[in-house]
GULO-649406 format. One record per residue: x, y, z of N, C-alpha, C in turn. Coordinates in steps of 0.05 Angstrom, whole numbers, plus 32768, in hexadecimal, padded with zeros to 4 digits. Example, Ala and Ser with C-alpha at 12.3 -4.5 7.8 and 13.67 -1.06 7.14 Angstrom:
% residues 2
8108|7F8E|809C|80F6|7FA6|809C|8108|7FBE|809C $
8101|7FD3|808E|8111|7FEB|808F|8102|8001|809D $
END
This chain:
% residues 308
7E2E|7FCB|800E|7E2F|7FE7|8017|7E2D|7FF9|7FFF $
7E18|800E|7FFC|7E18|801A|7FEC|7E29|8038|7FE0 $
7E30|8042|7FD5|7E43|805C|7FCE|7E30|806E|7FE3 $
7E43|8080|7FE7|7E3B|8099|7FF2|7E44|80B6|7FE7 $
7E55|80AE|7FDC|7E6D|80C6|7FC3|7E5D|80BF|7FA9 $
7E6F|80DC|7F9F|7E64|80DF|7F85|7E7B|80E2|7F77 $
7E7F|80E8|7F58|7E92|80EC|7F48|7EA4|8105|7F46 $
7E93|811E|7F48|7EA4|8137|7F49|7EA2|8146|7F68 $
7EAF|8158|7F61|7EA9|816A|7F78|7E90|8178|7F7B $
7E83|817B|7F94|7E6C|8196|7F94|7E6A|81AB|7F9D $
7E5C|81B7|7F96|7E56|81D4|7F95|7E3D|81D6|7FAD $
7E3D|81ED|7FB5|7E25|81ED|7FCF|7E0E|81EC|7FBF $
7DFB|81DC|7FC2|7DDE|81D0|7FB1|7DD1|81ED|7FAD $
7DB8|81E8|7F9D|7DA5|81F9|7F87|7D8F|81DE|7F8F $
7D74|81EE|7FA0|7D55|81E2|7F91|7D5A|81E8|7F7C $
7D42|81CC|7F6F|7D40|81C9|7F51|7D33|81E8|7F44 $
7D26|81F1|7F55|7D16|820F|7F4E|7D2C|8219|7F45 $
7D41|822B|7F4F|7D5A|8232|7F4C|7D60|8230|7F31 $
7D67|8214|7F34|7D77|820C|7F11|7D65|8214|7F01 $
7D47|820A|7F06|7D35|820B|7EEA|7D26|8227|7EF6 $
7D1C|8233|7EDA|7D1D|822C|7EC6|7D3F|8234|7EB5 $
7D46|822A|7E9E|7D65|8235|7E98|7D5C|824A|7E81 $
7D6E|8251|7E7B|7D6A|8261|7E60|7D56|8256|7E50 $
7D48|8256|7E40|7D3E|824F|7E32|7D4E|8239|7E13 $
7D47|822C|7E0A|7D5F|821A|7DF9|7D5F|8223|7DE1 $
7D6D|8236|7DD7|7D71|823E|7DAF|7D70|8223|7DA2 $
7D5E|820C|7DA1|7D63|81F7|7D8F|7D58|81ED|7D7A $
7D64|81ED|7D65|7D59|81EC|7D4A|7D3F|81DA|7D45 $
7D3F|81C2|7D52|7D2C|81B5|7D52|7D16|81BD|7D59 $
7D0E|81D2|7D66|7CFC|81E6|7D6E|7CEA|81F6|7D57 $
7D08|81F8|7D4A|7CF7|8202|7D28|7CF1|81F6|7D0F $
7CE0|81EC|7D09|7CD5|81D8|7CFA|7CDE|81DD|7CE1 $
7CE0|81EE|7CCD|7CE3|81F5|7CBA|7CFE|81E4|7CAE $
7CFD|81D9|7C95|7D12|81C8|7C86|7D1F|81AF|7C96 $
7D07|81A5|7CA5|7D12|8183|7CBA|7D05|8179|7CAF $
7D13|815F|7CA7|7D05|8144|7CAA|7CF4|8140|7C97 $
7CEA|8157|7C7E|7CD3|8148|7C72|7CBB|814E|7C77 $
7CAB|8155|7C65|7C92|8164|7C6A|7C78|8157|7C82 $
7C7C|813D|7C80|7C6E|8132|7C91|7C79|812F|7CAC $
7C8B|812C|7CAE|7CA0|8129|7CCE|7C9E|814A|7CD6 $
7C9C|815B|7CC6|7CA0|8179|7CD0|7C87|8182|7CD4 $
7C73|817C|7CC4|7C52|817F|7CD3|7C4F|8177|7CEA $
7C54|8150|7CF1|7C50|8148|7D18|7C65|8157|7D20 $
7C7C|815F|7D1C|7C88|816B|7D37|7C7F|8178|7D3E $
7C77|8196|7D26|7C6F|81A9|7D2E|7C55|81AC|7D3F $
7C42|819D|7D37|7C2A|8197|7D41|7C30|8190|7D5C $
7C48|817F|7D62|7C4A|8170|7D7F|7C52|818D|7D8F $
7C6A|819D|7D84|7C75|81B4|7D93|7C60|81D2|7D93 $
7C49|81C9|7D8B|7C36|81E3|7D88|7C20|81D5|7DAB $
7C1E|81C2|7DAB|7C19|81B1|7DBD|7C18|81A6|7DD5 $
7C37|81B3|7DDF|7C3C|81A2|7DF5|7C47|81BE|7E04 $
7C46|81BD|7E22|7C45|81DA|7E32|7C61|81E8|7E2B $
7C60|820B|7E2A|7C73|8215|7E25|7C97|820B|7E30 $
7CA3|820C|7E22|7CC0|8208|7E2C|7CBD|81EB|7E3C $
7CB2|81DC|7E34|7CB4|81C6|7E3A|7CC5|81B3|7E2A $
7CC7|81B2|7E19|7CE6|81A3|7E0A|7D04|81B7|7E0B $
7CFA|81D3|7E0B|7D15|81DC|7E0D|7D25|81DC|7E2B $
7D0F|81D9|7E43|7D15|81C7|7E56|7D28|81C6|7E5D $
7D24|819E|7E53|7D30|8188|7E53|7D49|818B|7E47 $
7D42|8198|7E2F|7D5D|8194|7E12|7D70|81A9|7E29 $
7D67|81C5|7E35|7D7C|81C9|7E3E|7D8C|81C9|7E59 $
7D72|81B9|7E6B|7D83|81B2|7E7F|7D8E|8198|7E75 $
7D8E|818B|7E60|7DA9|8173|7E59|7DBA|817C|7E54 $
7DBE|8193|7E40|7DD6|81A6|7E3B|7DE8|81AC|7E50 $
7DD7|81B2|7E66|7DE7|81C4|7E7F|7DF4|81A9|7E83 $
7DE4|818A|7E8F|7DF9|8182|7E99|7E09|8174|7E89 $
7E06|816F|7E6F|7E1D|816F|7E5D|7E37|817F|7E63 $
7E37|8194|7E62|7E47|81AA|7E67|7E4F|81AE|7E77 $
7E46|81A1|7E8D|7E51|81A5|7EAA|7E45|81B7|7EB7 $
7E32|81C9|7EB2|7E27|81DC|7EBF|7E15|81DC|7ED3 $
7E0D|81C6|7ED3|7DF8|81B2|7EE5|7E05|819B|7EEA $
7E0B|8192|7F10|7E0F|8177|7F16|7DF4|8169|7F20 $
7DEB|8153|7F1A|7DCD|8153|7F26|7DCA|8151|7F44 $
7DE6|814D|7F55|7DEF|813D|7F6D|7DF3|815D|7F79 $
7DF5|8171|7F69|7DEB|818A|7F78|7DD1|8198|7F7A $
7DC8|818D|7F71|7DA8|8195|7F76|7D99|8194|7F90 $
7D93|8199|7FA4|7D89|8197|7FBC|7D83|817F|7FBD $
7D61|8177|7FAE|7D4C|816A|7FB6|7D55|8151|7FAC $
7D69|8148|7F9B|7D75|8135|7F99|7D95|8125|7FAD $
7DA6|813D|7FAC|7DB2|8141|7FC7|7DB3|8134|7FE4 $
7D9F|8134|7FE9|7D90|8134|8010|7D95|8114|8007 $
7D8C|8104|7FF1|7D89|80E8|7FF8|7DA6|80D7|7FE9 $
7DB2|80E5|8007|7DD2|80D0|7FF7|7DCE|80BA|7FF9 $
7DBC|80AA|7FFD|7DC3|8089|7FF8|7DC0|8089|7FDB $
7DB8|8099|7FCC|7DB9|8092|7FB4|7DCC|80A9|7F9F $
7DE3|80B6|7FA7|7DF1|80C8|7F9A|7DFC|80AF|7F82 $
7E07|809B|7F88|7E15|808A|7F6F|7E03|808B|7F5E $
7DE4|8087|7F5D|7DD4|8082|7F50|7DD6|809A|7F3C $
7DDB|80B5|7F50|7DD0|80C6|7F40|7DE3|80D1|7F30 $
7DF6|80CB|7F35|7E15|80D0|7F2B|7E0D|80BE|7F01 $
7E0C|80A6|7F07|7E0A|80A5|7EF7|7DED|80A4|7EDF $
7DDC|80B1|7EDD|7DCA|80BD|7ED2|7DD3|80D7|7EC9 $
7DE5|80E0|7EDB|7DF1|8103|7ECC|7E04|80EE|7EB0 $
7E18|80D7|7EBB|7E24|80CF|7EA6|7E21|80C1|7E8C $
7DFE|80B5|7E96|7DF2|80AE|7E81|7DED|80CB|7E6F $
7DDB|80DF|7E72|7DDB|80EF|7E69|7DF0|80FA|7E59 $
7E05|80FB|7E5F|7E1D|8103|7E50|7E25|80EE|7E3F $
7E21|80D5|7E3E|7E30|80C3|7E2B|7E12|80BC|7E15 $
7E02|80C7|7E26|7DE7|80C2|7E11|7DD6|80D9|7E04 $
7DE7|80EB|7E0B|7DD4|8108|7DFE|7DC7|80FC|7DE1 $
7DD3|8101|7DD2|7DBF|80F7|7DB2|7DA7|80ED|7DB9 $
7DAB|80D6|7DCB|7D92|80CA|7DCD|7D7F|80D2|7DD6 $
7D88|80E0|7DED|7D77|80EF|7E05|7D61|8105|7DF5 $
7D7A|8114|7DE4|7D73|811F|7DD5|7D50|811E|7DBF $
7D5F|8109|7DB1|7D3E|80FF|7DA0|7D27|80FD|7DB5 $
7D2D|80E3|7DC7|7D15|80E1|7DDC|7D10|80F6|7DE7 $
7D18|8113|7DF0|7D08|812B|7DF0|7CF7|812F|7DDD $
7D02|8131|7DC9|7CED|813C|7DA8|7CDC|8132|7DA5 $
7CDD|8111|7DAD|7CC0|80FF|7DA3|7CB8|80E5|7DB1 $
7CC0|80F4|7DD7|7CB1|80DC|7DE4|7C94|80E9|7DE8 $
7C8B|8103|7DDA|7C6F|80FF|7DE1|7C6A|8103|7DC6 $
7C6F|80F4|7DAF|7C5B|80FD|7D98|7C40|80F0|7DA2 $
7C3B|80DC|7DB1|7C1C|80CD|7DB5|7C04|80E3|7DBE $
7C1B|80FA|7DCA|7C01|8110|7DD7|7BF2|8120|7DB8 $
7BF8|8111|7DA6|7BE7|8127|7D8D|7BD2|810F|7D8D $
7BCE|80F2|7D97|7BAD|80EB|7D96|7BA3|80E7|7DB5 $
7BB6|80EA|7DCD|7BA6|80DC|7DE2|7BB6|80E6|7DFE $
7BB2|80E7|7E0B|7BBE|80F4|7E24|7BC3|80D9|7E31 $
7BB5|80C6|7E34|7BB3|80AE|7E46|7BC5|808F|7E2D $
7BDF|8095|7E40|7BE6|8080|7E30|7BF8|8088|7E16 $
7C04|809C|7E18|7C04|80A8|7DF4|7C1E|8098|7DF5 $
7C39|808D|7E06|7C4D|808C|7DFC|7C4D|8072|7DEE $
7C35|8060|7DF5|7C31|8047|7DDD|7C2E|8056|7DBF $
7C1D|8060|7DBD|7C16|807B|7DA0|7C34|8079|7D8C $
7C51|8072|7D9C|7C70|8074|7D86|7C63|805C|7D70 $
7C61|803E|7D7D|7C60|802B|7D6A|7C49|8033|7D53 $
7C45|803F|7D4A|7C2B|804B|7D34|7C4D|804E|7D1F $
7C48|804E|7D05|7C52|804F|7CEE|7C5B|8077|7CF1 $
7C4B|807F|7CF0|7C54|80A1|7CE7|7C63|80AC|7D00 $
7C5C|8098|7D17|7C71|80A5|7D2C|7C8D|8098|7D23 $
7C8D|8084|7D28|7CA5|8079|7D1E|7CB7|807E|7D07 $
7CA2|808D|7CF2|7CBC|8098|7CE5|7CC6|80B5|7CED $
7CB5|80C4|7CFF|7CBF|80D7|7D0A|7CD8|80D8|7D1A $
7CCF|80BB|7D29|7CE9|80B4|7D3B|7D01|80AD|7D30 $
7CFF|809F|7D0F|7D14|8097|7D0F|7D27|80AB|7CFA $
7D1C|80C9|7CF2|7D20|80DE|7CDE|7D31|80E6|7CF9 $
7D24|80EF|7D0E|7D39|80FB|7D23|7D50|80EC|7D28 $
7D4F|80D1|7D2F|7D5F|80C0|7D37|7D7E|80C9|7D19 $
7D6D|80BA|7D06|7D89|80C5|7CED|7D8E|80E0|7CE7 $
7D86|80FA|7CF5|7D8C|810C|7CFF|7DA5|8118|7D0B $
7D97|8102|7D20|7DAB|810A|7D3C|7DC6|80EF|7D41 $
7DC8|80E0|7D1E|7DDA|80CC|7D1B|7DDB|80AA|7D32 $
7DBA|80B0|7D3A|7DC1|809B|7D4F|7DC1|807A|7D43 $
7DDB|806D|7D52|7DCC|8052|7D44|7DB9|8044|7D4A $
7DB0|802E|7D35|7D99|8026|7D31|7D93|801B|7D57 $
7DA3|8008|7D63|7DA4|800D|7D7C|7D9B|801E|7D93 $
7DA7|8029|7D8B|7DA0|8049|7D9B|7D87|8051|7D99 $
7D74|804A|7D7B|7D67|8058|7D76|7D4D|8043|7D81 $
7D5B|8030|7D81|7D42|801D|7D8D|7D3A|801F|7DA8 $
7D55|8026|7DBD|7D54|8037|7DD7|7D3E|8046|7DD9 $
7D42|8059|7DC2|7D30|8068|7DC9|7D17|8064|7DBE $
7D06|8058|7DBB|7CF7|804A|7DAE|7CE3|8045|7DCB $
7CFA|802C|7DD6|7CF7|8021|7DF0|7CEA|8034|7E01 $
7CFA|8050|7E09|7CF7|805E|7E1C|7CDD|806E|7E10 $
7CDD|806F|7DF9|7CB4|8084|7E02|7CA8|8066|7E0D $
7CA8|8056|7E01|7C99|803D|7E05|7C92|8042|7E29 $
7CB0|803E|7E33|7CAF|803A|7E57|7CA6|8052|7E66 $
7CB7|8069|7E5C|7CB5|8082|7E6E|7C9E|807D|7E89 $
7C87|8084|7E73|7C6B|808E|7E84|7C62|8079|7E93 $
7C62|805C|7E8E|7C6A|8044|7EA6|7C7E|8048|7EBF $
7C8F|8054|7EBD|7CA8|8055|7ECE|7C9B|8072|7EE3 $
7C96|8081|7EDA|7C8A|809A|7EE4|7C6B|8091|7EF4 $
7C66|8088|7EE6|7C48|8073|7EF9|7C49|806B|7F0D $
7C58|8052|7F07|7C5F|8042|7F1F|7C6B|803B|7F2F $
7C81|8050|7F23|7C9D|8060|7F40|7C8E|8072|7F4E $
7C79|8084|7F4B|7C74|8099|7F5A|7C69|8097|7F76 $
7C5C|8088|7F74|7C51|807B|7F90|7C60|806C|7F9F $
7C76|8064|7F94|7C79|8046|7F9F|7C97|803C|7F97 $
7CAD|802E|7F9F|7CC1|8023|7F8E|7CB6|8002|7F87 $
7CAA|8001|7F72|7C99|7FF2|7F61|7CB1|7FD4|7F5F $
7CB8|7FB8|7F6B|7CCB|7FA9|7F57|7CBD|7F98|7F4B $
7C9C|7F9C|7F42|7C96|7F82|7F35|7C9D|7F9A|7F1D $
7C9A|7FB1|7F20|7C96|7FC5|7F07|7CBB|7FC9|7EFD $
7CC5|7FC4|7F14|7CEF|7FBF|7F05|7CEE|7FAA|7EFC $
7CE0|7F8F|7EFF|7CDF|7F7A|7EF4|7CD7|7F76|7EE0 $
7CCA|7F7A|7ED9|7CBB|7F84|7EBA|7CCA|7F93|7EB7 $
7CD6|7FA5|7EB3|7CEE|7FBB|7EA7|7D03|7FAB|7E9A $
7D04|7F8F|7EAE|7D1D|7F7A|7EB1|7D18|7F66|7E97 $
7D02|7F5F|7E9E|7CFA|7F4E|7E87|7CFA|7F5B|7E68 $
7CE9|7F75|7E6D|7CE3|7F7D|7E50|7D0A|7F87|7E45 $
7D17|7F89|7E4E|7D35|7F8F|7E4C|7D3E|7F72|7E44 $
7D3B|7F59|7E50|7D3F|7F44|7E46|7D2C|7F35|7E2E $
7D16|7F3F|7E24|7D0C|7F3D|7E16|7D14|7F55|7DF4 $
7D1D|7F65|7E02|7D20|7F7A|7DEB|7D3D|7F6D|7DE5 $
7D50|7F5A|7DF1|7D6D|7F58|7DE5|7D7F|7F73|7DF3 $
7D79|7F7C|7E00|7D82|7F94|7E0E|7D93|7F8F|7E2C $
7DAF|7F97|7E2D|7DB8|7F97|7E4D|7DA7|7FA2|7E5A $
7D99|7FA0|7E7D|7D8D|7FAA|7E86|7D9F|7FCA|7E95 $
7DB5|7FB3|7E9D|7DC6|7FCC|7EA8|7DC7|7FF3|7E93 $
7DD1|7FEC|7E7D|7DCF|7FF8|7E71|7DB5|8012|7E6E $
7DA2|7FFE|7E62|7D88|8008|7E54|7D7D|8013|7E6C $
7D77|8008|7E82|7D6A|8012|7E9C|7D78|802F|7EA4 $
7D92|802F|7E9E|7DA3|8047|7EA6|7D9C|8063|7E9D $
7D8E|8051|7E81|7D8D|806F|7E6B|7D71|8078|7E70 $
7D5D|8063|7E7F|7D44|805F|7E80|7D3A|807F|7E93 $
7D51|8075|7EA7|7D4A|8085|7EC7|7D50|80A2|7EBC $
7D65|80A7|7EA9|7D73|80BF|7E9C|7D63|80CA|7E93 $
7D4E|80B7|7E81|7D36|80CC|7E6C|7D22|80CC|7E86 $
7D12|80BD|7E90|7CFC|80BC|7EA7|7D0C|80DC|7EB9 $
7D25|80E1|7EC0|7D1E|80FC|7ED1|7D23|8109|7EB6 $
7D2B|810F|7E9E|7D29|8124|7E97|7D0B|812E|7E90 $
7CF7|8124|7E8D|7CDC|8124|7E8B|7CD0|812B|7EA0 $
7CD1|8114|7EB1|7CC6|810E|7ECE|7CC8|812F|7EE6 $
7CE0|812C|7EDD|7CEA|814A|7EFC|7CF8|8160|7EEF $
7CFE|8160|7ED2|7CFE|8179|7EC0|7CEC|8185|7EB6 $
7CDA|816E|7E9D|7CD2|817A|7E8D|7CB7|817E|7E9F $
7CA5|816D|7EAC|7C94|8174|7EC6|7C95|817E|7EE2 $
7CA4|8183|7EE9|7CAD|818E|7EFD|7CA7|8180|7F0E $
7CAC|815D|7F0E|7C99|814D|7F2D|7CB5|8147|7F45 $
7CA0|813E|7F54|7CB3|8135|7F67|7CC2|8121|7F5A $
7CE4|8129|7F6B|7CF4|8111|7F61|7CEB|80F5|7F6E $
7CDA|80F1|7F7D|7CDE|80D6|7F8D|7CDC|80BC|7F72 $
7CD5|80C8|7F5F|7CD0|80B2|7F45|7CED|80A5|7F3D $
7CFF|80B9|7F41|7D16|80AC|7F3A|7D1F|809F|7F54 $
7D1F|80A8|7F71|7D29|808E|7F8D|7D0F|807F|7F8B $
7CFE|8079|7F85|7CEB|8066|7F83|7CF8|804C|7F6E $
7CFC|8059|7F57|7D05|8045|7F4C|7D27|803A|7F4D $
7D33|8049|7F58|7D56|803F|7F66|7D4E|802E|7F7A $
7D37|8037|7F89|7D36|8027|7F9F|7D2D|7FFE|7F96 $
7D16|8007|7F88|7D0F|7FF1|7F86|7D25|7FD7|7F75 $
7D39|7FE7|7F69|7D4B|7FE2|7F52|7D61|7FCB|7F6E $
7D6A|7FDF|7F86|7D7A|7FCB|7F98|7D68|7FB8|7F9D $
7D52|7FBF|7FA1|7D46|7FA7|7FAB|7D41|7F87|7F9D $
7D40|7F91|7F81|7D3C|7F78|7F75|7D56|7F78|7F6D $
7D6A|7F82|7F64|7D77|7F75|7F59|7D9E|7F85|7F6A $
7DA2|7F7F|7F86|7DB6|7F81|7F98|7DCC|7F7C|7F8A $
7DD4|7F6D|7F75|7DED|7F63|7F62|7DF2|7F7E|7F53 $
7DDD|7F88|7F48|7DD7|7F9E|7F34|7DE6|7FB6|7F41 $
7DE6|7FB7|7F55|7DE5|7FCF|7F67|7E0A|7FC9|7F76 $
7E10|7FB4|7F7C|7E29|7FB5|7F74|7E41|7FB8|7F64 $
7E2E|7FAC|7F48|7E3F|7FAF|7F32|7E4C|7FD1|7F2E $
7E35|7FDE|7F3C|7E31|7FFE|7F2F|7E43|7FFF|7F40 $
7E4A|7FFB|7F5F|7E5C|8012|7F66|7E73|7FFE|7F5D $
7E78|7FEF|7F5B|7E9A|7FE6|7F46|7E9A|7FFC|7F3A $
7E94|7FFE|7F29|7E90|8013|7F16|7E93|8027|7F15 $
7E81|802F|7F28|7E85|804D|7F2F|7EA1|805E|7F3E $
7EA7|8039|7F50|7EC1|803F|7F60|7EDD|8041|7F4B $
7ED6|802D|7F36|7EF2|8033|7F1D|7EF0|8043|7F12 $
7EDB|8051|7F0E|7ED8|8071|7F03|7EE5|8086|7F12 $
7EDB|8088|7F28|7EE5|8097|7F40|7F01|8093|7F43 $
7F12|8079|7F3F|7F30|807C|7F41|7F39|8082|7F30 $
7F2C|8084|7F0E|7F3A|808F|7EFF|7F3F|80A5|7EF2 $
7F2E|80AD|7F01|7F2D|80D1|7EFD|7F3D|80D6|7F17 $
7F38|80CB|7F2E|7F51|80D6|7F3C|7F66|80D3|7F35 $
7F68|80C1|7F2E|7F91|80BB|7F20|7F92|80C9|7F06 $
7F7C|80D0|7EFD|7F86|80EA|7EE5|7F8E|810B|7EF4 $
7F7E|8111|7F09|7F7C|812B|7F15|7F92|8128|7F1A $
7F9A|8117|7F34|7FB9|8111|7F3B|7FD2|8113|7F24 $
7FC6|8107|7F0A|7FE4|810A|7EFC|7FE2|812E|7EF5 $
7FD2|8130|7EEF|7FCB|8151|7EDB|7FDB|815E|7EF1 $
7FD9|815E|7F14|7FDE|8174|7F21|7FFE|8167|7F32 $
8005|8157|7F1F|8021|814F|7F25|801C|8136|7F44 $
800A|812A|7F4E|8015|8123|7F5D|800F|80FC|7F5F $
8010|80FB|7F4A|8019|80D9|7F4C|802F|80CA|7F4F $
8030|80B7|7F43|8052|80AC|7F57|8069|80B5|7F48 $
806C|80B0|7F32|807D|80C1|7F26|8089|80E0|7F2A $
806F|80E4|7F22|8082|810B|7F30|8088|8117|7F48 $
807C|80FD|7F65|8080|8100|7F78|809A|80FE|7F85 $
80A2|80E3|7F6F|80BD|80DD|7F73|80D5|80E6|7F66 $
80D3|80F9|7F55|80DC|8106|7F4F|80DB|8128|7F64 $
80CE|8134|7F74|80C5|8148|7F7C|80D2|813E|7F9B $
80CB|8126|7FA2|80D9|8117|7FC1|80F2|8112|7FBE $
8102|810C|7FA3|8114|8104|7F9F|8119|80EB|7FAD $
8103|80D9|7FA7|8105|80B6|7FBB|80FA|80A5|7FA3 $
8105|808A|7FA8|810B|807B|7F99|80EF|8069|7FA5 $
80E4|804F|7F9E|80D0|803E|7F94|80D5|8030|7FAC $
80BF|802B|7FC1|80C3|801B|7FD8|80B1|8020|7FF3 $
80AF|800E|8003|809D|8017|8019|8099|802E|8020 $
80AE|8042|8022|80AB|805C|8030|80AC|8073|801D $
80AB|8072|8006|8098|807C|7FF1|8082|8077|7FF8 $
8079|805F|7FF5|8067|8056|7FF5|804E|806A|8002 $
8054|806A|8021|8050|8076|8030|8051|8093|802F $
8062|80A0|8025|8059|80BD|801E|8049|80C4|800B $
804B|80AE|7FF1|8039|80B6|7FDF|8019|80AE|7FE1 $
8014|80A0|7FEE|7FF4|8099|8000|7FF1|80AF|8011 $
8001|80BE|8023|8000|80D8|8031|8001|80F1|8029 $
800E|80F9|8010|8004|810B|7FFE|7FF1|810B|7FF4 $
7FE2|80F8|7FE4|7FC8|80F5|7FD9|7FB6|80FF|7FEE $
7FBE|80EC|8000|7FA4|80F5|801D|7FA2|810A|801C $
7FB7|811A|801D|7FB5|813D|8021|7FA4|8148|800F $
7FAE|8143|7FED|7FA4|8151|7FDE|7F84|8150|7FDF $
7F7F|8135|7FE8|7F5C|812B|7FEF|7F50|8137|8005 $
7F65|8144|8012|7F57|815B|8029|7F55|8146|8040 $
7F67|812A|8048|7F53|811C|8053|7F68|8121|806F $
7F89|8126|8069|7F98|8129|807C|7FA6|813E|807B $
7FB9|8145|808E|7FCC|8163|808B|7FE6|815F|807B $
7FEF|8172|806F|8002|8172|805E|801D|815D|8074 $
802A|814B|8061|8043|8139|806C|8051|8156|807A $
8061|8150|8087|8079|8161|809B|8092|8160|808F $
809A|816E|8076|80AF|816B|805C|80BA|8189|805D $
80DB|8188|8052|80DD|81A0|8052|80D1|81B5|8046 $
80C9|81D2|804C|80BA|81E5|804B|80B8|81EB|8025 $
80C4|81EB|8015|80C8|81F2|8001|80C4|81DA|7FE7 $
80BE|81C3|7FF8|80B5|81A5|7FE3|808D|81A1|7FEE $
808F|81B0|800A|8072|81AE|801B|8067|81CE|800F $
8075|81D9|800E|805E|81EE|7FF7|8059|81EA|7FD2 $
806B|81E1|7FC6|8066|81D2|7FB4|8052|81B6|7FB1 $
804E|81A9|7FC8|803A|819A|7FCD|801D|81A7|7FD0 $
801E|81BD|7FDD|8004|81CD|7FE5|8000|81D4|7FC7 $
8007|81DA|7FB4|800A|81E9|7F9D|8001|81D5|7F85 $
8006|81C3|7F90|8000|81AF|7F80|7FDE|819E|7F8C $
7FDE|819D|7FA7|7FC8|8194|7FAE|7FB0|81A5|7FA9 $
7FB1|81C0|7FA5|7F9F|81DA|7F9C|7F92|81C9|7F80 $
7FAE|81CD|7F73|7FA1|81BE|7F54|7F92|81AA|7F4D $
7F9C|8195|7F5B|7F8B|817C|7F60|7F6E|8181|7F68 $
7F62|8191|7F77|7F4F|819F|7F85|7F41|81A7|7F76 $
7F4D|81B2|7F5D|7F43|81C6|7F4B|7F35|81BC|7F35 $
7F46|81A0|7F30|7F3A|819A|7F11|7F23|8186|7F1B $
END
């Protein structure tokens, strides 16, 4: 059975039109002057004279937003409508956040290949002068050598993944994703995660395409590999309890301060009220039937919980 929840709370959705375009991004890397070295600061510049307006500042700043929280992607309409895949999408906002740096570079220089060839350019990284472009940003932006090979990987895949998701949820094309991941010495779990993260920030940011490239490729992802797709909601589900048992402690109402606040001691019928409080605060049942002045301090406390 697949998730149907997501991690935070939502907000009434935004088309992608809506969100985008955002402010425009103040980011230094934009301005070429004193980076990297006279030859790394000629290709950037050359690449960012190049490629369509506000097209890296984009990306760079709708990652910001959902860094920041300012953007959930699970509020977005056109992503939204297809809850069989909210877990999925849940975590691609959290890749994003634990991988900004990275995300980061692979904006700046998954298309240096477009300065010789339109067809094919993200092969164009393995050339010597890209590569040290990539790897001036990379000790830049402090990533490790790891990381930096990630991203290496991802110009390599991107424009494959955008190919042959678009039409289709492709699994000889997840299989080969699978292999080249077991060939590179790479978790697939992992690397694939970060894969889907850069493919939409390109894919349905920085081009404005249909998302189906990203449920094309989730889809095909259960299909070949159904273990994969369990592992995630473990995961997603011990995430999900532990941010609830943090909300709960922050807004007082875990077992401890309950029993202190009930004035009841450790036992079945605790038990039982403290599973029936929670319910409440989760909006899922009506406040317990307690005297009036411990049942508005409950309300007061379930607000909070609500809140964070």
């Amino acid at each position: 059975m697949w998730r149907d929840w997501t991690t935070h709370k939502h907000k009434e959705t935004k088309f992608l039109s809506e969100v985008l375009p955002l402010t425009p991004c103040p980011y230094p890397y934009l301005k070429i002057e004193g980076r990297g070295g006279r030859k790394v600061d000629k290709t950037l510049a050359r690449l960012f004279s190049v490629l369509p307006s506000d097209y890296l500042s984009d990306m760079l700043g709708f990652l910001y937003a959902v860094v920041d929280g300012k953007v959930h992607l699970a509020e977005i309409e056109e992503l939204r409508r297809n809850k069989m895949f909210w877990g999925e999408i849940d975590e691609v906002e959290e890749t994003m956040k634990e991988k900004v740096a990275s995300l980061e570079v692979f904006i700046l220089a998954h298309a240096l290949g477009k300065l010789e060839t339109e067809r094919g350019y993200s092969h164009q990284i393995v050339k010597k002068e890209y590569r040290v472009v990539l790897q001036k940003l990379a000790e830049d932006f402090r990533l490790t050598t790891e990381d930096t090979e990630d991203v290496f990987h991802l110009i390599i895949l991107h424009e494959t993944i955008i190919e042959k998701f678009f039409q289709e949820p492709s699994r000889s094309t997840y299989e080969y994703l699978v292999r080249h991941c077991q060939k590179y010495g790479r978790d697939a779990d992992d690397f694939l995660d970060l894969l889907l993260a850069a493919v939409f920030l390109v894919a349905v940011i920085g081009t404005r395409s249909d998302a189906k490239v990203i449920f094309n490729f989730l889809l095909a992802e259960r299909t070949h590999s159904p273990a994969r797709g369990a592992a995630r909601l473990q995961r997603q589900a011990e995430k999900k309890k532990k941010t609830e048992q943090a909300r709960l402690r922050a807004a007082g109402l875990d077992g401890n301060d309950l029993m202190k606040l009930l004035d009841m001691k450790p036992g079945p019928e605790f038990g039982k009220m403290l599973a029936a409080v929670q319910a409440f605060a989760r909006g899922e049942v009506e406040v317990p039937k307690i005297e009036p002045v411990i049942q508005k301090e409950l309300l007061n406390r379930a607000q909070k919980f609500r809140q964070l």
